[in-house]
C-alpha positions in Angstrom: 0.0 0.0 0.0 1.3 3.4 -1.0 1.0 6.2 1.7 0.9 9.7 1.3 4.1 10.1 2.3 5.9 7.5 -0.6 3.5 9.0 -3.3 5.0 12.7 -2.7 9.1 11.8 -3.7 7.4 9.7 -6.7 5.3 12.9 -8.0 8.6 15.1 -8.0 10.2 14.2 -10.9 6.8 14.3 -12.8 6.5 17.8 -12.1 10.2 18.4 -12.7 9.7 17.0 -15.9 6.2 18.8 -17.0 8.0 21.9 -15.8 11.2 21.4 -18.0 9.0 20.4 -21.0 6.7 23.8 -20.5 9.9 26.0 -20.5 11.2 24.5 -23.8 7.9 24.7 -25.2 8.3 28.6 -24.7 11.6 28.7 -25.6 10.3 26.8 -29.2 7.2 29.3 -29.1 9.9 32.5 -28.9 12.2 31.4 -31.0 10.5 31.7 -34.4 9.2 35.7 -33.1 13.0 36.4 -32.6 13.1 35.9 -36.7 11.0 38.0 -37.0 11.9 41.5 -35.3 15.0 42.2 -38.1 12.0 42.4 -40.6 10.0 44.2 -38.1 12.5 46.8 -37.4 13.1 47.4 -41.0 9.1 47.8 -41.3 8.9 50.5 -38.6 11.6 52.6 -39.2 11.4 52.7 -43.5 7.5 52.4 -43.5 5.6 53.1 -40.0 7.2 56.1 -38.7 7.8 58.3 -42.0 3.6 57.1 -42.3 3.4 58.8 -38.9 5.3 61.9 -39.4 4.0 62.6 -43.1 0.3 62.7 -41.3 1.7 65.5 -39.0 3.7 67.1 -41.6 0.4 67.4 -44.0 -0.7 69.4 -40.7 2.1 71.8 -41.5 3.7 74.4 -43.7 7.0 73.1 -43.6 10.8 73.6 -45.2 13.5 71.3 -44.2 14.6 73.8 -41.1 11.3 74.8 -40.0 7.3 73.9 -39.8 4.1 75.6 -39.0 0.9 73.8 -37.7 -1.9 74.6 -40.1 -4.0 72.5 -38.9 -6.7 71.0 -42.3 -5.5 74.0 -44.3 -3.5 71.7 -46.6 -6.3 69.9 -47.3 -8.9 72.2 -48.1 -6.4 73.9 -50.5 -5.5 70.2 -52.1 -9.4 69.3 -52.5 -9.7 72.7 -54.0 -6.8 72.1 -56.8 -8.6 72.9 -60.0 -7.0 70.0 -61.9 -8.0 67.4 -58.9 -11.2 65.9 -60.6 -9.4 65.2 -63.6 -6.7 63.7 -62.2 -8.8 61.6 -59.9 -10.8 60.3 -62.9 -7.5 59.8 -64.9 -6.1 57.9 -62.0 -9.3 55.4 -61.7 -9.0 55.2 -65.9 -5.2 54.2 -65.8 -5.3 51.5 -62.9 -8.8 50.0 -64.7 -7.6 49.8 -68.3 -3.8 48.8 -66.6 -4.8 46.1 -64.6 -7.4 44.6 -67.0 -4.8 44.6 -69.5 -2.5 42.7 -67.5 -4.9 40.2 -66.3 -6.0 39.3 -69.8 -2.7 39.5 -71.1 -0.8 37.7 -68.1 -2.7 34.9 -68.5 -3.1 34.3 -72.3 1.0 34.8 -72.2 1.1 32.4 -69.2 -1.3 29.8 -71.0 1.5 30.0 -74.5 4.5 29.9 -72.2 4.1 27.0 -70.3 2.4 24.6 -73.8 4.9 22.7 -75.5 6.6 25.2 -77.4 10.1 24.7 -78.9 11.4 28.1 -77.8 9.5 28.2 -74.3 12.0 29.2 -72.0 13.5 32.2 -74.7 10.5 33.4 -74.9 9.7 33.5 -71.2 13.0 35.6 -70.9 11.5 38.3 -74.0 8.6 38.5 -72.3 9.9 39.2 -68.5 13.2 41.4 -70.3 10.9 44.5 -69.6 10.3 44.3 -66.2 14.1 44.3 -65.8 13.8 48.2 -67.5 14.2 51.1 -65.9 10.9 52.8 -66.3 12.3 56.2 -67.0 14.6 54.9 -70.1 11.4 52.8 -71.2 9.6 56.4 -71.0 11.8 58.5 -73.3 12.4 55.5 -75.6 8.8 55.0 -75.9 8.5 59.0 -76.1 10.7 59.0 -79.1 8.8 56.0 -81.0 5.3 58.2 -80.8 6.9 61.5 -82.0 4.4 61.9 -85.1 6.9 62.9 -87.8 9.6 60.8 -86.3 8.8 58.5 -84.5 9.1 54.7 -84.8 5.5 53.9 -84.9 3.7 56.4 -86.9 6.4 55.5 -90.2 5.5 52.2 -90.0 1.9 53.1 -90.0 2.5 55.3 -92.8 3.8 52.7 -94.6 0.5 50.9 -94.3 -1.3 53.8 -95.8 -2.8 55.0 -92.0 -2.0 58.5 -91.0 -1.4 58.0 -87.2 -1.9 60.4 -84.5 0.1 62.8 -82.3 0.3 60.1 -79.8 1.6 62.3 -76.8 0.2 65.2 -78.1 -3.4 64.6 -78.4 -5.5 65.0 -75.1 -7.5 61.8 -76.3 -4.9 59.5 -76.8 -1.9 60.8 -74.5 -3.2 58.9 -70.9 -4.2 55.7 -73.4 -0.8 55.6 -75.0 1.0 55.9 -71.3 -1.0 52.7 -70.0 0.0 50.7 -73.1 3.5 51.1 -72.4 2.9 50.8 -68.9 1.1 47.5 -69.7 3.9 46.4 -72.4 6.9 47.2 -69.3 4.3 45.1 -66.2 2.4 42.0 -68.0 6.0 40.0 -67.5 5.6 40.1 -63.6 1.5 38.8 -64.5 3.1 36.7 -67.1 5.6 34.9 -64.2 2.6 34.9 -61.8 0.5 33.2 -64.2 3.2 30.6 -65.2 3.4 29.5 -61.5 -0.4 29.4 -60.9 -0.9 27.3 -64.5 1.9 24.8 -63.5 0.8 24.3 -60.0 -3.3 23.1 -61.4 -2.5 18.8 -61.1 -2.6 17.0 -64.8 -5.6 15.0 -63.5 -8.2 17.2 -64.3 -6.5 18.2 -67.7 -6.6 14.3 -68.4 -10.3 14.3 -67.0 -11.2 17.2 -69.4 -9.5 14.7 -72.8 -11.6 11.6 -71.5 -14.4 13.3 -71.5 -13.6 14.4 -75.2 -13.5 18.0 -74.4 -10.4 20.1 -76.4 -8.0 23.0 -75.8 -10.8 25.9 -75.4 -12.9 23.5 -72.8 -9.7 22.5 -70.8 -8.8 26.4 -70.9 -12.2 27.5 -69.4 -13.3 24.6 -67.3 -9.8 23.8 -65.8 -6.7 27.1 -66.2 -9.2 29.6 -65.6 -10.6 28.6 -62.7 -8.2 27.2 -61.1 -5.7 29.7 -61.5 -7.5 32.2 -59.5 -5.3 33.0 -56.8 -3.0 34.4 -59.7 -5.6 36.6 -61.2 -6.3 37.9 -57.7 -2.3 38.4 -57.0 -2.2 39.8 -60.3 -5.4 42.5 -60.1 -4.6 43.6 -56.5 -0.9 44.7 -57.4 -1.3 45.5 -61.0 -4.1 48.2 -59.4 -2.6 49.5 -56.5 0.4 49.9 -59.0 -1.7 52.2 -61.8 -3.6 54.0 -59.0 0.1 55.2 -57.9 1.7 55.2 -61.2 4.0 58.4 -61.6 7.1 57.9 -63.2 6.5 56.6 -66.3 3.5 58.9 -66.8 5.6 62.0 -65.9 8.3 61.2 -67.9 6.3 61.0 -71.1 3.6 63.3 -70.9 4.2 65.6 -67.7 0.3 65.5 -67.4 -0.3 67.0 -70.6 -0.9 68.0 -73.3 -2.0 70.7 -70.7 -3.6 68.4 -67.5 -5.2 66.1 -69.7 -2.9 63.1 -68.6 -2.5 64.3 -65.0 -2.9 61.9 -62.1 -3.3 62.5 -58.0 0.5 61.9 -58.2 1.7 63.9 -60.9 -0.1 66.8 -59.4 1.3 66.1 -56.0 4.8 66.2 -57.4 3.9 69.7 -59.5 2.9 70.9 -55.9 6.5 69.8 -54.6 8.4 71.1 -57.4 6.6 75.0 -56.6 7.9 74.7 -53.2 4.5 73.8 -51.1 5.9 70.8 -49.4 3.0 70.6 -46.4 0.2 70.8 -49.7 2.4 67.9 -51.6 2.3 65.7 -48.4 -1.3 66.5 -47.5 -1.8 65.2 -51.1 0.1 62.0 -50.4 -1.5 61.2 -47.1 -4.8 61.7 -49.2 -3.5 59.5 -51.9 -2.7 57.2 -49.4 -6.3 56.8 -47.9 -7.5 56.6 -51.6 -5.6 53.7 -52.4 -6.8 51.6 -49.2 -10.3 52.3 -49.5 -10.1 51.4 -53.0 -8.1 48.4 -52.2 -9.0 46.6 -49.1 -12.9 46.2 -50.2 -11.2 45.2 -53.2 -9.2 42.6 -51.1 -11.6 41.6 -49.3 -14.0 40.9 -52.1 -11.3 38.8 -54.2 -10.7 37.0 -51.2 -13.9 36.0 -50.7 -14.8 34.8 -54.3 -10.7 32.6 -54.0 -12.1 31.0 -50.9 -15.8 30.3 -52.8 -13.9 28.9 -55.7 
């Protein structure tokens, strides 16, 4: 018979043991946050705290050796920029026709690229080449193909008897012109996405799809574009948060024009900065900042939610 006193000494170890296996349990649990903090310090200092001070500083009048609280002035002046409803209309038009571009695009690229062709793997490099581009040399190159008496593009249409247009020039097709190069330098990043979504769908329901007698346009709609999804949402949420920031690429070739015709939120915030009202530019990037994630996260969230239907 065991007494209370023999059962005590027996229990000891037990709880020695439970104890030692709880404190490497935290130790395991800790280990993998530690991994974590060089990314989260490189998070807060280069994003979170110029996010916090460029909400104060849009608060200001400010030069690099002095500020003034304004309070909303900055803002009410910014929402009161003549050229603000076209450039918020332009923006919207830009990151629509983008995006869509790129989606459709991506994935009729990605669909080619990863059949049996010969030259698969060249062409996969000719198509991601432009991404590798710096977008200001892809500007003036592309600025110097649409000169209309010089340019690249307007001889050879010329040749084919069409008189072509003043692509930079003309207020209707300047903005157009900017988002098809924009879409020619991008679709290789939809392109790649689209290659790794394709290859990932298993073989088995391609092979399902040829029992059932069905061809190349039924294995295309029933099977790749359903089931390649989660790279149409990767691709539509960056290839839109990318147009609805675009600058570089549309400064460089039009610089808004012909007069504000091709102007986005950015490109105004940047004319703002170049006249010396640096509070006014940063009110307008805070601004372009709430823009983007209320545009965004419903978008987000409604992609999600279809993905996780599908």
């Amino acid at each position: 018979m065991v007494t209370k006193q023999d059962a005590g000494p027996r229990t000891r170890p037990g709880v020695a043991r439970e104890q030692e296996q709880a404190a490497r349990g935290r130790q395991r649990a800790a280990y993998p946050y530690a991994l974590y903090l060089p990314a989260a310090v490189v998070y807060v200092v280069i994003f979170l705290v110029p996010t916090v001070m460029a909400f104060y500083f849009a608060l200001t009048r400010w030069t690099l050796f002095d500020s003034t609280f304004v309070g909303l002035e900055n803002f009410r002046e910014f929402f009161a920029e003549q050229n603000l409803r076209i450039g918020f209309t332009n923006t919207l038009i830009y990151a629509v026709v983008t995006s869509g571009l790129k989606v459709v695009l991506g994935l009729l690229l990605g669909v080619l690229l990863t059949s049996k062709l010969r030259l698969r793997g060249f062409l996969r490099s000719v198509v991601f080449f432009p991404v590798l581009v710096s977008t200001v040399a892809v500007g003036i190159t592309f600025s110097a193909l649409l000169r209309p008496d010089t340019g690249l593009v307007n001889k050879v249409l010329a040749l084919a008897g069409i008189d072509g247009p003043d692509w930079l020039g003309d207020a209707n097709t300047a903005l157009l012109s900017v988002a098809l190069v924009d879409v020619w330098k991008g679709v290789g990043i939809a392109t790649v996405i689209y290659i790794a979504g394709i290859l990932s769908i298993p073989r088995d329901y391609y092979q399902a799809v040829a029992v059932d007698g069905g061809g190349a346009w039924h294995r295309f709609r029933h099977v790749t574009v359903p089931l390649s999804w989660p790279a149409t949402y990767s691709v539509i949420i960056l290839s839109f948060i990318g147009g609805l920031r675009s600058f570089d690429l549309i400064w460089t070739m039009t610089r808004g024009g012909p007069g504000f015709t091709s102007d986005t939120i950015a490109s105004i915030i940047y004319k703002q900065y170049q006249a010396g009202f640096f509070g006014l530019s940063t009110a307008g990037n805070v601004i372009l900042f709430v823009v983007v994630t209320a545009i965004v996260v419903p978008l987000n969230y409604f992609l999600g939610k279809r993905q996780v239907a599908s």
